[in-house]
C-alpha positions in Angstrom: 3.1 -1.8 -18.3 3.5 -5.6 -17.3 4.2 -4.7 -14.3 1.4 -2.4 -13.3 -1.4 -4.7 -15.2 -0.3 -7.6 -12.8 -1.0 -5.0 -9.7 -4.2 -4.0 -11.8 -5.2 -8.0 -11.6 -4.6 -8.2 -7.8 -6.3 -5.1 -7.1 -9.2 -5.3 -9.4 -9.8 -9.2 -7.2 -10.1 -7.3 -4.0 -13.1 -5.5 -4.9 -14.8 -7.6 -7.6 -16.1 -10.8 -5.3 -17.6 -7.9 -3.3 -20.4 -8.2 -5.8 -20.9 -11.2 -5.4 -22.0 -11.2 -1.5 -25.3 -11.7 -2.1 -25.2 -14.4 -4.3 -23.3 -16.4 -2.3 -24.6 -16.1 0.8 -28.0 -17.5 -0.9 -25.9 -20.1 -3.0 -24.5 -21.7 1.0 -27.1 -20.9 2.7 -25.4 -18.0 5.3 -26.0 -14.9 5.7 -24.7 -11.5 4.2 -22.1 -10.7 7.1 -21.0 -14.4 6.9 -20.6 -14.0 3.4 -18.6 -10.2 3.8 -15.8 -12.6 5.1 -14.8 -14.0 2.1 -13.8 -10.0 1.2 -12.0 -10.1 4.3 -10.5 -12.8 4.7 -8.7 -11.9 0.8 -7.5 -8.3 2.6 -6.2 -10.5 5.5 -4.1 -11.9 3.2 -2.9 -9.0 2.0 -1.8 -8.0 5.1 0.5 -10.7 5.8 1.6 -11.5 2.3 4.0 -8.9 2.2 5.9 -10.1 5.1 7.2 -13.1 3.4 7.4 -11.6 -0.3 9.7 -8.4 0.5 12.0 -10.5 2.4 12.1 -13.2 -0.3 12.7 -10.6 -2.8 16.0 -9.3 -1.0 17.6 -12.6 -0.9 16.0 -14.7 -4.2 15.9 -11.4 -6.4 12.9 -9.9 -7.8 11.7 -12.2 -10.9 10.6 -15.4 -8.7 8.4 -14.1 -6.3 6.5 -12.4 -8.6 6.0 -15.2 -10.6 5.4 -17.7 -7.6 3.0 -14.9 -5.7 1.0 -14.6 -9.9 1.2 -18.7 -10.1 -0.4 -19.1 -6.5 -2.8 -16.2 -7.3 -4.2 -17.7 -10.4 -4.2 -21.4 -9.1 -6.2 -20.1 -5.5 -8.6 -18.4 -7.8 -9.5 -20.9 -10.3 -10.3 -23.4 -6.4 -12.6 -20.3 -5.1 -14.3 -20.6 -8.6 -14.8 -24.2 -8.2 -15.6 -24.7 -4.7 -18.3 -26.8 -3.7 -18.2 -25.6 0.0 -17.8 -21.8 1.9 -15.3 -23.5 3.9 -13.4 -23.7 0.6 -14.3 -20.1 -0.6 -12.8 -18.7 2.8 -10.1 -20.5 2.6 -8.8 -20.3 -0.8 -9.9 -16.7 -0.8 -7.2 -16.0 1.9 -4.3 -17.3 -0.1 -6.0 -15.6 -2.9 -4.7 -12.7 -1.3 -1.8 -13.8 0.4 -0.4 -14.5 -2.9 -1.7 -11.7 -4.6 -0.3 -9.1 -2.4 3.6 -10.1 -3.9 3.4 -7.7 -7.0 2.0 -4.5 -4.3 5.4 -5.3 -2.1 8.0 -6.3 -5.2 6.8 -3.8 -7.9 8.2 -1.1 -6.0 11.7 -2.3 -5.9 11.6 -3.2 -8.9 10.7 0.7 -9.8 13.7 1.6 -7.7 15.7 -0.8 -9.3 15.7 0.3 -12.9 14.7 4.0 -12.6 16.7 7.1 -11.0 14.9 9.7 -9.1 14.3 11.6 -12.4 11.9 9.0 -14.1 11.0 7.2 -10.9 8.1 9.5 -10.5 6.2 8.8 -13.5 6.6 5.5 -13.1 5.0 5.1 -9.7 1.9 7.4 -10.8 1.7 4.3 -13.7 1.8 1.8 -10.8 -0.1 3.8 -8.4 -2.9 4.2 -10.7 -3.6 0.7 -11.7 -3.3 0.0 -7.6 -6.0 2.5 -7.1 -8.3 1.9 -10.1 -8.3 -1.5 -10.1 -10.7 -1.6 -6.8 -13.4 0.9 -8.1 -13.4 -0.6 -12.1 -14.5 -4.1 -9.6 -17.7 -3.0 -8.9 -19.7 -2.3 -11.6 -18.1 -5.2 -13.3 -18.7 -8.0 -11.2 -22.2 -6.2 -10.6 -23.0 -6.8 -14.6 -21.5 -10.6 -14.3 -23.0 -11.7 -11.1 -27.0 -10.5 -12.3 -26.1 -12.0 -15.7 -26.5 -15.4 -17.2 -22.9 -16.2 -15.8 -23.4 -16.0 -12.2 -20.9 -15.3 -9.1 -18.5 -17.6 -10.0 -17.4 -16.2 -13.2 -16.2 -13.2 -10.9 -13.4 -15.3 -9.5 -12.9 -16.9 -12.9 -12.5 -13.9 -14.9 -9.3 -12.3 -12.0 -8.3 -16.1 -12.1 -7.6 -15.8 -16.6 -6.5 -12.1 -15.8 -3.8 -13.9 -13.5 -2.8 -16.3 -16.6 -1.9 -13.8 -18.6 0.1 -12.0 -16.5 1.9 -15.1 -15.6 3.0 -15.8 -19.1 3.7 -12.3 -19.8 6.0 -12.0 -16.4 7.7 -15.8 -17.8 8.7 -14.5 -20.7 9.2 -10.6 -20.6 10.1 -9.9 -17.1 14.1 -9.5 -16.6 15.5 -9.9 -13.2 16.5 -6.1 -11.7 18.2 -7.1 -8.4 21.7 -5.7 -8.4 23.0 -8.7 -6.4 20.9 -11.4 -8.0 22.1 -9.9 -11.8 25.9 -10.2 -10.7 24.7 -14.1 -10.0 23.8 -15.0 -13.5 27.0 -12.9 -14.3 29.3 -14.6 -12.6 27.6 -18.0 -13.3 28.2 -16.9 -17.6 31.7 -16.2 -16.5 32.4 -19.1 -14.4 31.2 -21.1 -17.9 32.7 -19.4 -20.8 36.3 -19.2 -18.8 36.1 -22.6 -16.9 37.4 -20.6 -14.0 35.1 -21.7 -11.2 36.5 -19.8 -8.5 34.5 -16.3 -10.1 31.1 -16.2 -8.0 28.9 -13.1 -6.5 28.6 -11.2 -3.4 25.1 -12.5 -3.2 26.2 -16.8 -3.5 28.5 -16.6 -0.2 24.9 -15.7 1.9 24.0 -19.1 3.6 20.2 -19.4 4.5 20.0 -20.3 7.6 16.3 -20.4 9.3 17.0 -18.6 12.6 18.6 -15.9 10.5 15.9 -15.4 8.0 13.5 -15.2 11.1 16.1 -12.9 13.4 17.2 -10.2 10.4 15.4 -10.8 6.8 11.6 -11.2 7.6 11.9 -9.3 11.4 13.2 -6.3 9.6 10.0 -4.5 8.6 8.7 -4.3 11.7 11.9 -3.5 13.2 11.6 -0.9 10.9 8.3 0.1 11.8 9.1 0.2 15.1 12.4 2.2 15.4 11.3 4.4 12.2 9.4 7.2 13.4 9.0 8.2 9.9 7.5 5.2 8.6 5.5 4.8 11.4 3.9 7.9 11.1 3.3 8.0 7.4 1.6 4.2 8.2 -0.8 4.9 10.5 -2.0 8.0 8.0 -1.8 5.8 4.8 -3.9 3.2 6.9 -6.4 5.6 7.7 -6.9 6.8 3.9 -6.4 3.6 2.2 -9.1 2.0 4.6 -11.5 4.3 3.2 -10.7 3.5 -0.5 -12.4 -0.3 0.5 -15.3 1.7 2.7 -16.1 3.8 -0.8 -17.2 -0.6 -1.9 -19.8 -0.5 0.2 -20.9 3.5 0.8 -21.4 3.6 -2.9 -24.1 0.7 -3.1 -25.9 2.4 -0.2 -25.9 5.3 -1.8 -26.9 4.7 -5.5 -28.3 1.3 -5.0 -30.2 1.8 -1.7 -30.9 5.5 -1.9 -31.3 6.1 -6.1 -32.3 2.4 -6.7 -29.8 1.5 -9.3 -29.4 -2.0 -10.2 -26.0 -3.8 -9.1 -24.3 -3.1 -12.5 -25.5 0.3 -13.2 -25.2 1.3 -9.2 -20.8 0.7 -9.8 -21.0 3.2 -13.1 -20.6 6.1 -10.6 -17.0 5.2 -9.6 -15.9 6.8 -12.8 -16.0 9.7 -11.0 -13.1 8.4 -9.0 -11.0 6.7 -11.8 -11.7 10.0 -13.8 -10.1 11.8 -10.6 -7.4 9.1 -10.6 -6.4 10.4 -14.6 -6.3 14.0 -13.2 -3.7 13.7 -10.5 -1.7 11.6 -13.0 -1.5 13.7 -15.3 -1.2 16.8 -12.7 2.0 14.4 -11.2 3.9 14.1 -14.5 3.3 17.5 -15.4 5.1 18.7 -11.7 7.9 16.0 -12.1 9.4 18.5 -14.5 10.1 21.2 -11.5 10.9 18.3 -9.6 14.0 17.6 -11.9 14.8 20.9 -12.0 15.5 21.0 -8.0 17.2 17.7 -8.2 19.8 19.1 -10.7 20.4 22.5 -9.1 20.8 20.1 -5.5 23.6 17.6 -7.6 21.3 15.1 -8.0 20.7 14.2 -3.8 17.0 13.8 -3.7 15.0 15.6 -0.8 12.2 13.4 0.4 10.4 16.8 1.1 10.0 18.0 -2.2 7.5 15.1 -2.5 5.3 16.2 -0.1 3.0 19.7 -1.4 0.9 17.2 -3.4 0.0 15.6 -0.9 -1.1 18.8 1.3 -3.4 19.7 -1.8 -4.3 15.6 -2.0 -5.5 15.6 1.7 -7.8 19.0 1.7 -9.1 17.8 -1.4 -10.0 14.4 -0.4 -11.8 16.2 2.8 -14.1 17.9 0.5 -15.1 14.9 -1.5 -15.9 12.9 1.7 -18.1 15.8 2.9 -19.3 16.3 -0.2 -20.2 12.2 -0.8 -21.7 12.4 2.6 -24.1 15.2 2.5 -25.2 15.1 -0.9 -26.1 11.2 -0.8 -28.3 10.6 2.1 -31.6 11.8 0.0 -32.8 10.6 -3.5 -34.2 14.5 -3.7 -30.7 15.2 -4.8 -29.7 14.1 -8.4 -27.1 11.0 -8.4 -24.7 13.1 -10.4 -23.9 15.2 -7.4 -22.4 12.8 -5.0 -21.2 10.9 -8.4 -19.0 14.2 -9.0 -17.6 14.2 -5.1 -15.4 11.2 -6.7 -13.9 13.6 -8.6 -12.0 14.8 -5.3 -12.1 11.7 -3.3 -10.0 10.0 -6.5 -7.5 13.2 -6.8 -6.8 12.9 -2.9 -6.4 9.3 -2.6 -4.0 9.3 -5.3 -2.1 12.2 -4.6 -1.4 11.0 -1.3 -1.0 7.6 -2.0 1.7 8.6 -4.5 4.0 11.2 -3.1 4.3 9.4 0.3 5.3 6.2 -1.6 7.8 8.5 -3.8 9.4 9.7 0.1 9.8 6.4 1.2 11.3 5.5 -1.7 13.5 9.0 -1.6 14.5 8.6 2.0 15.2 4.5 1.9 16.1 4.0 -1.4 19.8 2.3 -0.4 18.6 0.8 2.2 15.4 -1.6 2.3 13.1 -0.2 0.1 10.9 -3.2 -0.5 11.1 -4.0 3.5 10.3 -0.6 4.5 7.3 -0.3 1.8 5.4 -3.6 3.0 5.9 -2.4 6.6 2.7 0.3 5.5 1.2 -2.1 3.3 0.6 -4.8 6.0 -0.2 -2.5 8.8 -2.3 -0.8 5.6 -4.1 -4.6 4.5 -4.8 -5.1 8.2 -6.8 -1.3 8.2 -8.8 -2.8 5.2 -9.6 -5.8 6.9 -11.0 -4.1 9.8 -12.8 -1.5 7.8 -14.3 -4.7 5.4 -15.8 -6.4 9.0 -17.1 -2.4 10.5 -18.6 -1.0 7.6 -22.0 -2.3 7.7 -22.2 -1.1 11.9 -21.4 2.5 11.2 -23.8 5.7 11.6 -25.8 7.2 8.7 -23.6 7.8 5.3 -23.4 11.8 6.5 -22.1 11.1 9.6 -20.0 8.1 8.4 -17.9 10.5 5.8 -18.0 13.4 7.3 -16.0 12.2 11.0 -12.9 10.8 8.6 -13.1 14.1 6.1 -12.2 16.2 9.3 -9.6 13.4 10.6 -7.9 13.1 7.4 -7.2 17.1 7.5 -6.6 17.4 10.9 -4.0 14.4 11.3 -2.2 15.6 8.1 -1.9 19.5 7.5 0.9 19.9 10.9 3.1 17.2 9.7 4.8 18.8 7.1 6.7 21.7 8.6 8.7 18.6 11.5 8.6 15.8 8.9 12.6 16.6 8.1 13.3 16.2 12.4 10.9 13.4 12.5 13.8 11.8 9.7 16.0 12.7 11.7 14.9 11.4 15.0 14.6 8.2 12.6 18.5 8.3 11.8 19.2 8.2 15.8 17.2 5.6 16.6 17.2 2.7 13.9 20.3 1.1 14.9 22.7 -0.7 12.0 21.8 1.6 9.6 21.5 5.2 10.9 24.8 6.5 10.1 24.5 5.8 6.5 20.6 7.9 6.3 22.2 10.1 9.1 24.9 11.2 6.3 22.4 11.4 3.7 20.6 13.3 5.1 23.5 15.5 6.6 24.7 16.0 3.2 20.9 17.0 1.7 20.9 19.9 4.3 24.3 21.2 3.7 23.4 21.3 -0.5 20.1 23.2 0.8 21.8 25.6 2.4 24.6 26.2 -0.4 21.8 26.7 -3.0 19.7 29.1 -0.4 22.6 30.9 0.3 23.0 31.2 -3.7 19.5 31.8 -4.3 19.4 28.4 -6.5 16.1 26.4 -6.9 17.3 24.2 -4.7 16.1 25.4 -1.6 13.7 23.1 0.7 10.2 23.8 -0.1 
């Protein structure tokens, strides 16, 4: 729970300054697309945050970047807060982000690190839900602060004592999960309690050297993104929905704010909708993480990524229908707000559902190899998508149009995917390089259990 409030403090950052855009392009004097940037230039951030954090978290273990990425997150917000220039808020706002983005890339390993593939699930729908509400709760909360008495700059103060707390809570109840790193504070009791100094780690005879942090450590996610087929495709999809997750910031003002003329607070409210959708799939997740086991122990316990995916089928048709249903239902104050407030009830299922179960099959199919590497691979290609979508959104075509082009790409782009995702893996295997023959066996072995427990008619059959 530590874990997923500090991704519920990043997250919720993203989205609340958005309220604020107003304010603060009156406050310096610029105007409202000047002022976007500060939103941005924080998503920017994101992007290449995770480049340096998963890396970091391979070699130094898991405990220190989070606490250095939650130090530098609190400490860049508290500057935005005070700034006395928008040179200032830019800047600050991008390391706001770069720093922030550390618990999105480690929390993930750390999931892998402490649970099996029996409990893993439910722990990523915990994680995945505080990623996911944390954007829409922003809204209507920094819309009540920045109209109040308080004023824009509480909305960077208020993530910045969110950050403090999770700071001292990560200080003093967060245990280091790292296989390698653990055996290094093992050793290093050993070495003191039996004076025998020659007992050291695995992980204490790697020397840092710069050219080989730069060559293998922080080169290998994009390696992997680029000789991964797998990962590359389930990026570029991922992009593409989680850019519409920061679209849904603005749609919804124009929607209930320019077309029902709510006030800033009260215009937020209708992303309950969405978190209420969010609660659904979580609960639907847990409850299918039951069969889930099931398959896992009639295959001997070899996870196959696959078995992830139906949710995400039923995630990305649903998700369709909310966007079509958001779009053509909010264009005219003659139709009651509650109707396109109800479309979130789909929009927040899909989003979730997908965002989940392909962040469960990364995990499934990469889990001894890189996972934290080959997770921020899609969340900086991911942050980047955000970025552009921040800088677009106020340039594209009437709200109809605008969500009802990416309802039919988000069906179209995912429904034929599912029945070649297994040769797409293993097209993966063949070209990665160091790795392949261990994910090559893996895999090898999956197929052969699948076809033993076909053959017996077991529940362990693909599907």
């Amino acid at each position: 729970m530590i874990l997923a409030f500090t991704c519920l403090c990043s997250t919720f950052t993203s989205s609340i300054f958005s309220a604020s855009t107003r304010s603060v392009a009156l406050a310096f004097g610029v105007s409202v697309e000047v002022a976007t940037l500060s939103t941005s230039l924080f998503v920017l951030g994101y992007a290449f945050g995770p480049l340096i954090w998963g890396p970091f978290s391979e070699l130094q273990g898991r405990k220190l970047p989070i606490l250095v990425g939650m130090f530098g997150f609190t400490l860049f917000n508290f500057a935005v807060a005070t700034a006395k220039d928008l040179q200032t808020v830019m800047i600050c706002r991008f390391f706001t982000g770069f720093f922030g983005s550390c618990p999105l890339a480690v929390v993930a390993a750390v999931f892998a690190d402490i649970f099996d593939n029996t409990q893993r699930g439910t722990a990523i729908v915990i994680f995945s839900s505080m990623v996911f509400m944390g954007p829409m709760l922003g809204p209507f909360i920094g819309g009540f602060v920045d109209t109040s008495y308080l004023g824009w700059r509480w909305n960077v103060y208020l993530p910045g004592i969110m950050g403090s707390a999770a700071l001292v809570l990560n200080i003093f109840f967060l245990r280091e999960s790292y296989a390698p790193v653990v055996l290094v504070g093992k050793a290093a009791e050993l070495r003191r309690r039996t004076k025998n100094w020659g007992i050291h780690a695995k992980q204490e005879e790697v020397e840092l050297d710069f050219e080989e942090l730069i060559t293998k450590n922080f080169s290998r996610p994009l390696r992997l993104l680029a000789t991964e087929p797998i990962i590359l495709a389930i990026t570029i999809y991922m992009s593409f929905i989680y850019g519409l997750l920061y679209l849904f910031l603005t749609a919804y003002p124009l929607v209930f704010q320019g077309v029902h003329h709510m006030s800033p607070g009260v215009g937020g409210l209708p992303f309950m909708g969405m978190i209420v959708g969010i609660f659904i799939v979580a609960g639907y997740i847990i409850y299918t993480n039951k069969s889930y086991n099931q398959k896992l122990a009639a295959n001997g316990g070899i996870p196959v990524p696959e078995w992830r995916l139906p949710p995400v089928i039923i995630g990305g048709a649903l998700f369709a229908v909310g966007l079509f249903w958001f779009g053509w239902t909010g264009y005219t104050r003659s139709i009651p707000w509650i109707v396109p407030t109800l479309s979130g009830l789909f929009t927040g299922f899909g989003l979730l559902a997908i965002f989940i179960q392909s962040f469960n099959y990364i995990i499934d199919s990469y889990l001894m190899l890189y996972v934290s590497n080959a997770r921020l691979g899609f969340v900086g290609i991911a942050d980047t998508d955000q970025c552009g979508f921040g800088r677009r959104r106020e340039y594209l075509p009437p709200i109809d149009c605008r969500c009802g082009i990416p309802s039919f790409c988000s069906t179209a782009v995912q429904q034929p995917w599912y029945p070649v995702g297994r040769h797409i893996a293993r097209m993966s295997c063949r070209v990665s390089g160091a790795h392949s023959d261990l994910l090559l066996s893996v895999w090898q072995e999956t197929s052969r259990k699948e076809q033993i427990c076909t053959h017996h008619g077991g529940e362990g059959r693909w599907g």
